[in-house]
mmCIF file of the N, C-alpha and C atoms, coordinates in Angstrom:
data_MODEL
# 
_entry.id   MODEL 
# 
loop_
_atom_site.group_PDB 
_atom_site.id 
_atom_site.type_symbol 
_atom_site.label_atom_id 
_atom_site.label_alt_id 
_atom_site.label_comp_id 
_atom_site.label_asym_id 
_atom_site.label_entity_id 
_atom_site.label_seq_id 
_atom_site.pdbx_PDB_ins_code 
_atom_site.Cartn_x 
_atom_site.Cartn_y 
_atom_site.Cartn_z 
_atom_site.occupancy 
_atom_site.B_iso_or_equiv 
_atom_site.pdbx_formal_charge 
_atom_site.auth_seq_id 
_atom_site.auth_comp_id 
_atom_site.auth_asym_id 
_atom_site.auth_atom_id 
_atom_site.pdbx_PDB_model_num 
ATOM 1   N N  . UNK A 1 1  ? 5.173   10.443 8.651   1.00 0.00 ? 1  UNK A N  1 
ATOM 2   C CA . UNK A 1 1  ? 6.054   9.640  7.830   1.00 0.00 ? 1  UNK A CA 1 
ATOM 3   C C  . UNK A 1 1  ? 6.710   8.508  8.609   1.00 0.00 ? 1  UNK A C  1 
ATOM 4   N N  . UNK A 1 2  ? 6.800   8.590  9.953   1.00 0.00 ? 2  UNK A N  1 
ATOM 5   C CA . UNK A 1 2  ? 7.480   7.688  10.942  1.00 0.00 ? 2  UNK A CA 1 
ATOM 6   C C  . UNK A 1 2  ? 6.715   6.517  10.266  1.00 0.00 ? 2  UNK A C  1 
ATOM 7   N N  . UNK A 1 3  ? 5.393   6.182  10.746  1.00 0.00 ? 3  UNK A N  1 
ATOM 8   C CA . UNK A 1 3  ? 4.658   4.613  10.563  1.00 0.00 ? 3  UNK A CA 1 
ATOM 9   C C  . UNK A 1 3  ? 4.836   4.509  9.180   1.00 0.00 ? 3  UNK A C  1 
ATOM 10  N N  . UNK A 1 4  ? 4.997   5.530  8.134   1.00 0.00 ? 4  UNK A N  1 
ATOM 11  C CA . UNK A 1 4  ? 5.135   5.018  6.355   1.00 0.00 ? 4  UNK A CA 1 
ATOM 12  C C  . UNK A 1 4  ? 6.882   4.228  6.348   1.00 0.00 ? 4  UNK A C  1 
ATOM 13  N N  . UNK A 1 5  ? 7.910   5.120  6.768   1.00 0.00 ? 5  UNK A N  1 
ATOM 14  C CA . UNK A 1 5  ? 8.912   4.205  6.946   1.00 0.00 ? 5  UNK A CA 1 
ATOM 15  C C  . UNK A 1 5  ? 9.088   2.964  7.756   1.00 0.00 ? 5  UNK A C  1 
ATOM 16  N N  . UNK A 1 6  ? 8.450   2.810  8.525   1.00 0.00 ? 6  UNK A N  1 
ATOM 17  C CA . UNK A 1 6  ? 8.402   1.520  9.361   1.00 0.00 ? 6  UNK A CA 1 
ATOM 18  C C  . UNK A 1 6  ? 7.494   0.333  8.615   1.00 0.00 ? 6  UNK A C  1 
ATOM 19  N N  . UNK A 1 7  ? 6.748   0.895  8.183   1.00 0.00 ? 7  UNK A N  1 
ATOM 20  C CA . UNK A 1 7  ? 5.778   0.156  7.223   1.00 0.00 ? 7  UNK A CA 1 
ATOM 21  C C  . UNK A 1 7  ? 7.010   -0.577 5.878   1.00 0.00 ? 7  UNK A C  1 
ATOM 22  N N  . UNK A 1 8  ? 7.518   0.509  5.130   1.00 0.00 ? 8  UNK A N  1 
ATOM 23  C CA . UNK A 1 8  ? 8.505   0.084  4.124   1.00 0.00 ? 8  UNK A CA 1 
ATOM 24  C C  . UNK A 1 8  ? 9.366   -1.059 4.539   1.00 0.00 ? 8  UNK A C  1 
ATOM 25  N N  . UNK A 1 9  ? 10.287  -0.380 5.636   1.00 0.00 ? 9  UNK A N  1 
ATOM 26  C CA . UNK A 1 9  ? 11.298  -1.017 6.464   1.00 0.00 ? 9  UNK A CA 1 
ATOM 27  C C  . UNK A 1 9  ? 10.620  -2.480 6.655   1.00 0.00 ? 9  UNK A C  1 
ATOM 28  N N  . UNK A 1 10 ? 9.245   -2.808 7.356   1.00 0.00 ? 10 UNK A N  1 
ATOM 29  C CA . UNK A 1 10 ? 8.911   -4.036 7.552   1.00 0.00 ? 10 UNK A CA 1 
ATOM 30  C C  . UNK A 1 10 ? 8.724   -4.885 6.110   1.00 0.00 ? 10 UNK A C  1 
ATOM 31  N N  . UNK A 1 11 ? 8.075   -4.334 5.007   1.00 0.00 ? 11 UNK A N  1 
ATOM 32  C CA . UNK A 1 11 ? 7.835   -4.815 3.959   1.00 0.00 ? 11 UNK A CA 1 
ATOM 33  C C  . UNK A 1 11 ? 8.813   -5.340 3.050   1.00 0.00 ? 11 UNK A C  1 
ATOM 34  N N  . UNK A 1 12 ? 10.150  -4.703 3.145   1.00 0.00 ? 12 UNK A N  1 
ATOM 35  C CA . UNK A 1 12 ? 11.334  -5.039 2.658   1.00 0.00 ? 12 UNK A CA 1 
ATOM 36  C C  . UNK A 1 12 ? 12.147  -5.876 3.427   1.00 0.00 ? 12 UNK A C  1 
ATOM 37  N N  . UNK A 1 13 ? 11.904  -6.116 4.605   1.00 0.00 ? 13 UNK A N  1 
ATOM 38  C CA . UNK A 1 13 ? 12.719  -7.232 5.334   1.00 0.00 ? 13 UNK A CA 1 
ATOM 39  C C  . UNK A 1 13 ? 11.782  -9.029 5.621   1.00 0.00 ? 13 UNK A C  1 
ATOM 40  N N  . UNK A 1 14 ? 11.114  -8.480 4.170   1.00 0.00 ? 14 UNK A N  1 
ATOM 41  C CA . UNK A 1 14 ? 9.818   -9.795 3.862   1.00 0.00 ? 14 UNK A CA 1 
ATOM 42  C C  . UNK A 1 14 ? 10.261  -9.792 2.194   1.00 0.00 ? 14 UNK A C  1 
ATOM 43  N N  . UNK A 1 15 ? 10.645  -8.762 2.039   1.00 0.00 ? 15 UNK A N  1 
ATOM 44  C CA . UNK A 1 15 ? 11.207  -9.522 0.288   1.00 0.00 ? 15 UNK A CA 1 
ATOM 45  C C  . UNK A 1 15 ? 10.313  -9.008 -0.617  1.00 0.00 ? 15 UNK A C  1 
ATOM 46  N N  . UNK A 1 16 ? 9.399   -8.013 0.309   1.00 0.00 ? 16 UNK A N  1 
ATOM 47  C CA . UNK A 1 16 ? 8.075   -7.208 -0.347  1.00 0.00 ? 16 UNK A CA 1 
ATOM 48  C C  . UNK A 1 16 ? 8.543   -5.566 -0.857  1.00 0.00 ? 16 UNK A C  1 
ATOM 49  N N  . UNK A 1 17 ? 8.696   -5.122 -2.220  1.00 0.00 ? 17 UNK A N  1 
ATOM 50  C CA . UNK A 1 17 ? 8.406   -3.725 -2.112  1.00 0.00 ? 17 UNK A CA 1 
ATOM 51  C C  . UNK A 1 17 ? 7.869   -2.771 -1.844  1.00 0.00 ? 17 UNK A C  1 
ATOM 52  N N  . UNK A 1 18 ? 8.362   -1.661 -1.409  1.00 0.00 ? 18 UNK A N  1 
ATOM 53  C CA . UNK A 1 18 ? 7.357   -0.754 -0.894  1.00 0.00 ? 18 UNK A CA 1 
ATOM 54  C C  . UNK A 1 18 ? 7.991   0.254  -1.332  1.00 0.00 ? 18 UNK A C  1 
ATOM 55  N N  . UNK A 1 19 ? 6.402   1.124  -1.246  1.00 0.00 ? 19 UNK A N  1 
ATOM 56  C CA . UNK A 1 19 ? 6.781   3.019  -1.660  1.00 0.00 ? 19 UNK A CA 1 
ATOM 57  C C  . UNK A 1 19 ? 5.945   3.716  -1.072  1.00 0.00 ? 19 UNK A C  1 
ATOM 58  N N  . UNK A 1 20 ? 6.341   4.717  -0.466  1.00 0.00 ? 20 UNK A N  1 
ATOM 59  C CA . UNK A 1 20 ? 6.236   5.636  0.494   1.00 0.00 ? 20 UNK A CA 1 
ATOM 60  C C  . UNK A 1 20 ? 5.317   6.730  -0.442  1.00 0.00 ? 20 UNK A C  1 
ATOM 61  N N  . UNK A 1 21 ? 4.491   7.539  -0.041  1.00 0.00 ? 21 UNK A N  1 
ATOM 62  C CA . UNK A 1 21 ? 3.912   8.535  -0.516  1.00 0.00 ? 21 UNK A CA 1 
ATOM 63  C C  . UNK A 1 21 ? 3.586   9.533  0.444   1.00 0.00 ? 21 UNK A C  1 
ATOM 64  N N  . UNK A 1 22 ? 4.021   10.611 0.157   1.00 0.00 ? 22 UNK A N  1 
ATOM 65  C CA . UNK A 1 22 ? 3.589   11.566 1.290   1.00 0.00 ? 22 UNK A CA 1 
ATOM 66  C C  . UNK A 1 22 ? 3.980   13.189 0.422   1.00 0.00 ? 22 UNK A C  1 
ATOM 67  N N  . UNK A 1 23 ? 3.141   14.008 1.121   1.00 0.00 ? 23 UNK A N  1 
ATOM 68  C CA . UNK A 1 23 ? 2.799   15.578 0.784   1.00 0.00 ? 23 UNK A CA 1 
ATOM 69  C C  . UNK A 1 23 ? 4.478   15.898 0.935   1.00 0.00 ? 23 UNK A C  1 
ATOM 70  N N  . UNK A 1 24 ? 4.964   16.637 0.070   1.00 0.00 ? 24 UNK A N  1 
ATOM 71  C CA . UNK A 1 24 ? 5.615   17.872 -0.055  1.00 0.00 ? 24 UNK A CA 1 
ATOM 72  C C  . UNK A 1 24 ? 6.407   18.239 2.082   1.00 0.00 ? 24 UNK A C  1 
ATOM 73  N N  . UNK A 1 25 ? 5.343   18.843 2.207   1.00 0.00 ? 25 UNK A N  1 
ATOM 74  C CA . UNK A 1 25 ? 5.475   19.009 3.485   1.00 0.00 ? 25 UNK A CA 1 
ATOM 75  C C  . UNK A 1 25 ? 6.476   18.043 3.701   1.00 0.00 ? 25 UNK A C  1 
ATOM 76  N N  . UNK A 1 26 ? 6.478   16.832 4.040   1.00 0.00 ? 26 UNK A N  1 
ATOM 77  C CA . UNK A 1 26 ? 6.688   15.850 5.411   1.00 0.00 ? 26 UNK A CA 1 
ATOM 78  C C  . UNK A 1 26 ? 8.359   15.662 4.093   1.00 0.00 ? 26 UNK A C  1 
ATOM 79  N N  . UNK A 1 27 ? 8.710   15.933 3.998   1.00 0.00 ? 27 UNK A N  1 
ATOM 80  C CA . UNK A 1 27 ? 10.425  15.556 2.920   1.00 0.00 ? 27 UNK A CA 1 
ATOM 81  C C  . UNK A 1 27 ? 11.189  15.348 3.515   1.00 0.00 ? 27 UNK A C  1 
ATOM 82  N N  . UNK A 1 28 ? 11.658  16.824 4.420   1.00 0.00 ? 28 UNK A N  1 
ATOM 83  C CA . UNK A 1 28 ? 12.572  16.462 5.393   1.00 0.00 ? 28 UNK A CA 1 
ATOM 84  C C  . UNK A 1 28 ? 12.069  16.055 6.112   1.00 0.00 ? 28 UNK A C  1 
ATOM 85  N N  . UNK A 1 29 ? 11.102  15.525 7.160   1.00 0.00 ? 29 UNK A N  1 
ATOM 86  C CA . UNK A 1 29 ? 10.868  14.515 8.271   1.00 0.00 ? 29 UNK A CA 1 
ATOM 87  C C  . UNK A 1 29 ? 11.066  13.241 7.759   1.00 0.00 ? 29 UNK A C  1 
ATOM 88  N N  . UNK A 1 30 ? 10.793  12.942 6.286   1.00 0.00 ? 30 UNK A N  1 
ATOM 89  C CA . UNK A 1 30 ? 11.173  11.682 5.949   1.00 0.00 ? 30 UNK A CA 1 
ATOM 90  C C  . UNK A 1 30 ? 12.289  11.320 5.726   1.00 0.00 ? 30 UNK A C  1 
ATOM 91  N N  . UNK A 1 31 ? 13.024  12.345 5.321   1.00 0.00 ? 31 UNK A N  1 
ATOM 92  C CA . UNK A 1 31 ? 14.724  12.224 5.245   1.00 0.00 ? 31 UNK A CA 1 
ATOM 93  C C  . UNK A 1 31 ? 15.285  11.955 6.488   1.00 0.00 ? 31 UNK A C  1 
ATOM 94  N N  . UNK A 1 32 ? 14.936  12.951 7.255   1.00 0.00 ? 32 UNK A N  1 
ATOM 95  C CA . UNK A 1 32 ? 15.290  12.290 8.856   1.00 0.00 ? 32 UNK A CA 1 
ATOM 96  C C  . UNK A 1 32 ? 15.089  11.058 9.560   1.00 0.00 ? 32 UNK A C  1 
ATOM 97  N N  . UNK A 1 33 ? 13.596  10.906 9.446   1.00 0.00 ? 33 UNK A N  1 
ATOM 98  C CA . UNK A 1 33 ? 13.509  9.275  9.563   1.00 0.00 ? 33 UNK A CA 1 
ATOM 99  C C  . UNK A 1 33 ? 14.034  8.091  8.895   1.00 0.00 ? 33 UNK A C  1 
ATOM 100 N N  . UNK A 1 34 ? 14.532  8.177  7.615   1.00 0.00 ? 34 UNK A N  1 
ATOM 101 C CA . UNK A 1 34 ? 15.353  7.296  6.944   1.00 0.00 ? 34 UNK A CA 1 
ATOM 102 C C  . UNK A 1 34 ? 16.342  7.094  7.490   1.00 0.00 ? 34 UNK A C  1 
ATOM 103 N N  . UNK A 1 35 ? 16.660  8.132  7.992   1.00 0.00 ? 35 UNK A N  1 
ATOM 104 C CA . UNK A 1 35 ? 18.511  8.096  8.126   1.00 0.00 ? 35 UNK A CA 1 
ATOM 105 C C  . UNK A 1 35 ? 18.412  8.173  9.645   1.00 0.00 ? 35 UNK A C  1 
ATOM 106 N N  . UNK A 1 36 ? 17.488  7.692  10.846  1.00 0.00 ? 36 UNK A N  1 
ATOM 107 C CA . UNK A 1 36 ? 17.114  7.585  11.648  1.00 0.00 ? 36 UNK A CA 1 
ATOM 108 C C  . UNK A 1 36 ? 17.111  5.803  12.102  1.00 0.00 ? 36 UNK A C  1 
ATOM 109 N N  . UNK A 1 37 ? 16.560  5.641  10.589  1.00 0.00 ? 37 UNK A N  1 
ATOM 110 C CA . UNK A 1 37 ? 16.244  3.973  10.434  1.00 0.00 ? 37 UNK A CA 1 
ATOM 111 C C  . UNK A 1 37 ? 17.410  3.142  9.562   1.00 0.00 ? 37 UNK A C  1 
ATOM 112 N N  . UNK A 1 38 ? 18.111  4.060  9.513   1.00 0.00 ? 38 UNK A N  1 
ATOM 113 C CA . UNK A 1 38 ? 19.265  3.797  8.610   1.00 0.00 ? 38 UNK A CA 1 
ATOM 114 C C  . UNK A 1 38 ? 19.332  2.891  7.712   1.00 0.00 ? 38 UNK A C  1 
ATOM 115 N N  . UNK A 1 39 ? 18.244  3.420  6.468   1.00 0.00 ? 39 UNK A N  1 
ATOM 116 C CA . UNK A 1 39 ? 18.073  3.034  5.076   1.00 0.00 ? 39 UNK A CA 1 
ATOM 117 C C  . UNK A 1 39 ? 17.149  3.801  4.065   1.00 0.00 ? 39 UNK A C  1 
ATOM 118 N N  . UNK A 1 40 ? 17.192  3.815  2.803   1.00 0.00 ? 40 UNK A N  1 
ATOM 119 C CA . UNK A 1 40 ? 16.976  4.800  1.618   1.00 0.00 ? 40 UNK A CA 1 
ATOM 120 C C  . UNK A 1 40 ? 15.694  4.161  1.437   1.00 0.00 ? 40 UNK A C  1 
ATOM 121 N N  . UNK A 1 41 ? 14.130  4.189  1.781   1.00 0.00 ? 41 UNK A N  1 
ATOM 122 C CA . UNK A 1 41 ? 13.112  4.267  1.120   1.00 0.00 ? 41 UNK A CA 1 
ATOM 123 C C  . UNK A 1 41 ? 12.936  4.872  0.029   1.00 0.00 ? 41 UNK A C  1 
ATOM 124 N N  . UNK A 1 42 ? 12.139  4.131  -0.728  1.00 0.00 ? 42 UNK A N  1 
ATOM 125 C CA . UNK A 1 42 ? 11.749  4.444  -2.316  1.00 0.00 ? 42 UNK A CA 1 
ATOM 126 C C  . UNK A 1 42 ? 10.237  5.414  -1.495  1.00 0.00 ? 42 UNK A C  1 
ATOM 127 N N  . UNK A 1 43 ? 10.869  6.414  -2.132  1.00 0.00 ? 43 UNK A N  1 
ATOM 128 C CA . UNK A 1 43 ? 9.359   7.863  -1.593  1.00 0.00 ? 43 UNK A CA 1 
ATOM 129 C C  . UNK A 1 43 ? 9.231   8.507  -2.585  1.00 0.00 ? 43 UNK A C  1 
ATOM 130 N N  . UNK A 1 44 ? 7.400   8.779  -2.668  1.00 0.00 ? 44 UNK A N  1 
ATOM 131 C CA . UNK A 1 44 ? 7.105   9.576  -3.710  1.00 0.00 ? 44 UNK A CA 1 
ATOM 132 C C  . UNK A 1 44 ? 6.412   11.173 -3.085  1.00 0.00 ? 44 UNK A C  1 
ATOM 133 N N  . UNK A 1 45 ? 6.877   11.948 -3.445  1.00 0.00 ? 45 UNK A N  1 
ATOM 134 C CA . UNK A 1 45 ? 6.203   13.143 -2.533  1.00 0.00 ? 45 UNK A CA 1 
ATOM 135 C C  . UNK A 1 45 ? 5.136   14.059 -3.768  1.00 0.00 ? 45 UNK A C  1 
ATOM 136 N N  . UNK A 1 46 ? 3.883   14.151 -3.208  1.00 0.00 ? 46 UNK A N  1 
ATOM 137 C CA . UNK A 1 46 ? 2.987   15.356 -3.837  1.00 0.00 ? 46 UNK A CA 1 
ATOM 138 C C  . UNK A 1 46 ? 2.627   16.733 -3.319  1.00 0.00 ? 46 UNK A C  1 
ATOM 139 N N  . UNK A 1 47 ? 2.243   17.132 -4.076  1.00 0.00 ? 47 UNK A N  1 
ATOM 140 C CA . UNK A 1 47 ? 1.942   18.708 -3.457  1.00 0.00 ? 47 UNK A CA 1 
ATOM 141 C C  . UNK A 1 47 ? 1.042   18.457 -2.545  1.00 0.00 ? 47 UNK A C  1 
ATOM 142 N N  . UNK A 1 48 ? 1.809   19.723 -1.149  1.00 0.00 ? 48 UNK A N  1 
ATOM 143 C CA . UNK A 1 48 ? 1.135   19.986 -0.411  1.00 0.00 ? 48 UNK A CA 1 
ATOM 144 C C  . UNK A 1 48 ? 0.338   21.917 -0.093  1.00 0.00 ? 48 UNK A C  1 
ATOM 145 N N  . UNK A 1 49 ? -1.264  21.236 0.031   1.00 0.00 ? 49 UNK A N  1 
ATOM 146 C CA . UNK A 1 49 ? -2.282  20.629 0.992   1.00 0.00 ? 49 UNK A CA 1 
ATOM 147 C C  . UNK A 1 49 ? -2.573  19.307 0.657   1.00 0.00 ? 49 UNK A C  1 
ATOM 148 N N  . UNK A 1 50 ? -3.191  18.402 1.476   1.00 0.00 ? 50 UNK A N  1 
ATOM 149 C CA . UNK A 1 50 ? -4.173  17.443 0.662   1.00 0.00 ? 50 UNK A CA 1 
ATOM 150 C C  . UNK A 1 50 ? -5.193  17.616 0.646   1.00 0.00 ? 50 UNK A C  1 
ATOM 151 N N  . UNK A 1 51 ? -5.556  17.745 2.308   1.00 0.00 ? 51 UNK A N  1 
ATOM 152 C CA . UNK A 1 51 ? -6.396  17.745 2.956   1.00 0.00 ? 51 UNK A CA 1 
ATOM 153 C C  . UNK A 1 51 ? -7.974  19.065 2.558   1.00 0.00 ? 51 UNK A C  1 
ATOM 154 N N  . UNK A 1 52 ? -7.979  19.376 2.269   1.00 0.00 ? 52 UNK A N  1 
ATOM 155 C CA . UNK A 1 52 ? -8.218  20.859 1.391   1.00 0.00 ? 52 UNK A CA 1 
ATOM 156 C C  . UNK A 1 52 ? -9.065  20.829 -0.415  1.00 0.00 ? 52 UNK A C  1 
ATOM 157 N N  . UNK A 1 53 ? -8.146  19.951 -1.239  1.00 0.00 ? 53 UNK A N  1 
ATOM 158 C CA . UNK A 1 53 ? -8.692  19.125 -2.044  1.00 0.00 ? 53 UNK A CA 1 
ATOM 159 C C  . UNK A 1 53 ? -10.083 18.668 -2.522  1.00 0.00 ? 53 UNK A C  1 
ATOM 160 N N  . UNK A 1 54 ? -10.468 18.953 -3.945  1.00 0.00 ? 54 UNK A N  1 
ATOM 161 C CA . UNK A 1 54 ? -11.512 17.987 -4.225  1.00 0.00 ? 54 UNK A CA 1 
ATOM 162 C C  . UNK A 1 54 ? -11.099 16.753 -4.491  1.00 0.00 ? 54 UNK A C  1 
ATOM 163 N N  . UNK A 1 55 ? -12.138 15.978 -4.535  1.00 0.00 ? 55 UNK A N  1 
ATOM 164 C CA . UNK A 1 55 ? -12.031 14.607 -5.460  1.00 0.00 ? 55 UNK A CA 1 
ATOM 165 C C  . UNK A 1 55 ? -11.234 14.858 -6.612  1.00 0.00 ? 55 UNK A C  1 
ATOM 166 N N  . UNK A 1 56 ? -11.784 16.059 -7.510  1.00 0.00 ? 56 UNK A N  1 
ATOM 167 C CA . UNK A 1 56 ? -11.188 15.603 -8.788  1.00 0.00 ? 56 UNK A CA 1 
ATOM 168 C C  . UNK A 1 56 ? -9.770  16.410 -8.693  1.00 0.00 ? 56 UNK A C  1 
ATOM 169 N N  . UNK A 1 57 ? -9.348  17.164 -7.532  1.00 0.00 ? 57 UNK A N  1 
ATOM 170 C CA . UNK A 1 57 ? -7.721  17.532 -7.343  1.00 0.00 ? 57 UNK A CA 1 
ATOM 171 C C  . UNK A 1 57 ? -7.372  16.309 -7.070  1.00 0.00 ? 57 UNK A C  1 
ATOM 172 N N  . UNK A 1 58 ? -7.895  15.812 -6.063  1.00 0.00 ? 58 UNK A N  1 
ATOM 173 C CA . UNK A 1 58 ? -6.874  14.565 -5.424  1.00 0.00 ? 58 UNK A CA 1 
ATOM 174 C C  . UNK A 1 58 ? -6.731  13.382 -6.371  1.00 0.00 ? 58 UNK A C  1 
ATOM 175 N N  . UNK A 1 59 ? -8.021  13.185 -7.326  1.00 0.00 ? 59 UNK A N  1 
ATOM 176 C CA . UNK A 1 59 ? -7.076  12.497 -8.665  1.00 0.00 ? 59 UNK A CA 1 
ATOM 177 C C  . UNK A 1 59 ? -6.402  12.425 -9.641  1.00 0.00 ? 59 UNK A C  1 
ATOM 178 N N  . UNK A 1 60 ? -6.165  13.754 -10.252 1.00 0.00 ? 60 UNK A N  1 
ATOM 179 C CA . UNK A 1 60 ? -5.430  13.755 -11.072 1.00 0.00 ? 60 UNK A CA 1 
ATOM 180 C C  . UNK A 1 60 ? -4.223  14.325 -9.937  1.00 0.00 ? 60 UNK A C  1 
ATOM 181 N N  . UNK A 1 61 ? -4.302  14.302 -8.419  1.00 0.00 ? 61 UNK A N  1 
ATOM 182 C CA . UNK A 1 61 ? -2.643  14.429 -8.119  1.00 0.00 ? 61 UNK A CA 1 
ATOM 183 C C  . UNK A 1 61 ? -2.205  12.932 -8.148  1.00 0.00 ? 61 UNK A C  1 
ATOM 184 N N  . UNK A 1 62 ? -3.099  12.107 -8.064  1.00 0.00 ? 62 UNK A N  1 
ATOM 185 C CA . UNK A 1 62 ? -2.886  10.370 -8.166  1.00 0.00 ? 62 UNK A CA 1 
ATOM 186 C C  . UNK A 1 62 ? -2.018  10.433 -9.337  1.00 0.00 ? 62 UNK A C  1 
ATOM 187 N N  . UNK A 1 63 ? -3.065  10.590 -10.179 1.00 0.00 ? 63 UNK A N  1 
ATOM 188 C CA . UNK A 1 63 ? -2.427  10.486 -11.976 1.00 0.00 ? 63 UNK A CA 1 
ATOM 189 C C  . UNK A 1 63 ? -1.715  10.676 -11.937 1.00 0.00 ? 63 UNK A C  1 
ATOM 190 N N  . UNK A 1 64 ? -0.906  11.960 -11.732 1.00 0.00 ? 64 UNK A N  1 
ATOM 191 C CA . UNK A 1 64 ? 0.384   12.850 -11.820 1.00 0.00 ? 64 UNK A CA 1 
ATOM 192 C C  . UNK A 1 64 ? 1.367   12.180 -11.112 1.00 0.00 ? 64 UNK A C  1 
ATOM 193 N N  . UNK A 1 65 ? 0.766   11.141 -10.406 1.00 0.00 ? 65 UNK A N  1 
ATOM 194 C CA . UNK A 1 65 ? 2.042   10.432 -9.347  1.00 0.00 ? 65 UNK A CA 1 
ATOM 195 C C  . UNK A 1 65 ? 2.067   9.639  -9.004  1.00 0.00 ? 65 UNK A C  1 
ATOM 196 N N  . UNK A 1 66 ? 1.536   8.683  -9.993  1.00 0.00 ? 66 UNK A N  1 
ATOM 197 C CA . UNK A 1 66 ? 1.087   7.560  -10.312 1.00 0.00 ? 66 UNK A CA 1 
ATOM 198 C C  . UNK A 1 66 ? 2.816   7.056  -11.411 1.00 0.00 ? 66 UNK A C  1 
ATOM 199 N N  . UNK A 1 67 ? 3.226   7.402  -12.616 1.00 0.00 ? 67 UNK A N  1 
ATOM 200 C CA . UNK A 1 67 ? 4.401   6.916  -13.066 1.00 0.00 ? 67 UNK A CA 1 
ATOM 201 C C  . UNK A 1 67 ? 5.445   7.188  -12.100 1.00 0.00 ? 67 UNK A C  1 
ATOM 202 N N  . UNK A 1 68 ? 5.557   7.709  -11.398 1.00 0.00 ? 68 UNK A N  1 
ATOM 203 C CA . UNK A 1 68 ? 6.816   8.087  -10.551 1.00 0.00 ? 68 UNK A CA 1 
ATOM 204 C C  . UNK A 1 68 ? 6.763   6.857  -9.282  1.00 0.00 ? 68 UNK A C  1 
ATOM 205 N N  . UNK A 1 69 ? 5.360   6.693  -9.057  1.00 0.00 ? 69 UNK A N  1 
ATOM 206 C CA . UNK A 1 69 ? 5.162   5.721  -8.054  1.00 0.00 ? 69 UNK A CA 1 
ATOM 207 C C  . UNK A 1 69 ? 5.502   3.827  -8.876  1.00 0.00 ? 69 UNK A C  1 
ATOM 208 N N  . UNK A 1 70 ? 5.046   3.754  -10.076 1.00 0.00 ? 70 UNK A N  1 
ATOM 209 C CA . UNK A 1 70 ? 5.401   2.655  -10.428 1.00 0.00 ? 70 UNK A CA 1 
ATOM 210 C C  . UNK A 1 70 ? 6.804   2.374  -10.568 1.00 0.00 ? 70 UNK A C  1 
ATOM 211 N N  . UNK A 1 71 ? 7.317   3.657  -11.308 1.00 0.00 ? 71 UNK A N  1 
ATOM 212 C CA . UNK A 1 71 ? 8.917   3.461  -11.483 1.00 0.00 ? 71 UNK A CA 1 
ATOM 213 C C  . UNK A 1 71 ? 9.578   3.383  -10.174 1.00 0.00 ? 71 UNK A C  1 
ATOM 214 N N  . UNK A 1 72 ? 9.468   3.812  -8.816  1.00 0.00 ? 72 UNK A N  1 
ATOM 215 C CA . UNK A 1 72 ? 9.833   3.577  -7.687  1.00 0.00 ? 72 UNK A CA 1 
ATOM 216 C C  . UNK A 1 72 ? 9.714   2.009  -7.282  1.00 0.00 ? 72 UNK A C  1 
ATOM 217 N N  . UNK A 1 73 ? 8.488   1.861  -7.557  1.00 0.00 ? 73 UNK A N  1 
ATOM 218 C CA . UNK A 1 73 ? 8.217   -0.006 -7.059  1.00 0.00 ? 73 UNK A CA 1 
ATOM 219 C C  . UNK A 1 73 ? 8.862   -0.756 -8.021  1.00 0.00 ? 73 UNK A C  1 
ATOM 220 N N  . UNK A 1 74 ? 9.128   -0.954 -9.048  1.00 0.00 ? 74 UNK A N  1 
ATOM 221 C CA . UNK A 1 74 ? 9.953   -1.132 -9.916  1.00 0.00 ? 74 UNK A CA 1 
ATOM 222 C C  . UNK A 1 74 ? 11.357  -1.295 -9.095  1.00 0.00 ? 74 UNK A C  1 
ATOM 223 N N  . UNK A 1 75 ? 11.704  -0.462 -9.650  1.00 0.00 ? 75 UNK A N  1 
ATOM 224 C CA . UNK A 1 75 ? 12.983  -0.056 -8.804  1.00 0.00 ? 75 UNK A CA 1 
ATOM 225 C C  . UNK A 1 75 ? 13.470  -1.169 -7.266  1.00 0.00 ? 75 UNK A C  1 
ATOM 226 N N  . UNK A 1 76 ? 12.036  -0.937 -6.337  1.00 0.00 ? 76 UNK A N  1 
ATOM 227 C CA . UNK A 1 76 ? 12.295  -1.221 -5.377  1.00 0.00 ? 76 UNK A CA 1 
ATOM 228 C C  . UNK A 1 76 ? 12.302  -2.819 -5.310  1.00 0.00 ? 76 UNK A C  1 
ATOM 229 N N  . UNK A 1 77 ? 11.847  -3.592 -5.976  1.00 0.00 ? 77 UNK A N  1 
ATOM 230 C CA . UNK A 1 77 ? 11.007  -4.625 -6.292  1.00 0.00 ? 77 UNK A CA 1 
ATOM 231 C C  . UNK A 1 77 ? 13.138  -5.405 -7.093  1.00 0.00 ? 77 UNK A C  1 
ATOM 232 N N  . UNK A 1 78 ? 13.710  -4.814 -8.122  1.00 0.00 ? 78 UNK A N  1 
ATOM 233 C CA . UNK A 1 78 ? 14.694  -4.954 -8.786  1.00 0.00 ? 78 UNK A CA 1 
ATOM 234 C C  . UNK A 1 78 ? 16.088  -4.923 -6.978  1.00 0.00 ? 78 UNK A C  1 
ATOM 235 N N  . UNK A 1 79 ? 15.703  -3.932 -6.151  1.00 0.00 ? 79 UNK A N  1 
ATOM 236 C CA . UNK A 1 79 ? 16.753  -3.869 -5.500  1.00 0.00 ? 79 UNK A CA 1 
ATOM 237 C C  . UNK A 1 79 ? 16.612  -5.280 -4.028  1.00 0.00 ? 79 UNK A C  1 
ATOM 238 N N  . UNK A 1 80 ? 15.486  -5.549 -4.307  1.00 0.00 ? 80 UNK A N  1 
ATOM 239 C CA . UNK A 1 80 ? 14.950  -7.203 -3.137  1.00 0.00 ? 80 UNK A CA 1 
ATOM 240 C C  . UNK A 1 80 ? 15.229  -7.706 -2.858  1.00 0.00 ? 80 UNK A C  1 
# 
């Protein structure tokens, strides 16, 4: 999650939104790193395994997290 927040962090200090996506797992490491980097990324978290996954798990976990991800960029895109 370190390079996904640094990634955000750079994208937003360009006027660009960004959203974070990451497994279940990594929540609190991302909470830590936020508040490490001292600022609130727009993050979307899915169930974890991924890695493990078929194709057709890993798309409908897209689907499934896919509105949560627009309403985040949204969001993030409104706070710029």
């Amino acid at each position: 999650t370190s390079c996904c927040m640094h990634d955000i962090a750079d994208l937003e200090s360009r006027g660009l939104p960004g959203v974070g996506i990451a497994s279940s797992e990594f929540l609190q490491a991302a909470a830590m790193q936020a508040r490490s980097l001292g600022f609130d990324p727009a993050m979307v978290f899915v169930a974890h395994p991924i890695q493990d996954r078929s194709d057709d798990e890993l798309r409908a976990l897209a689907d499934a997290a896919l509105p949560a991800i627009v309403a985040r960029l949204v969001a993030a895109q409104a706070a710029v």
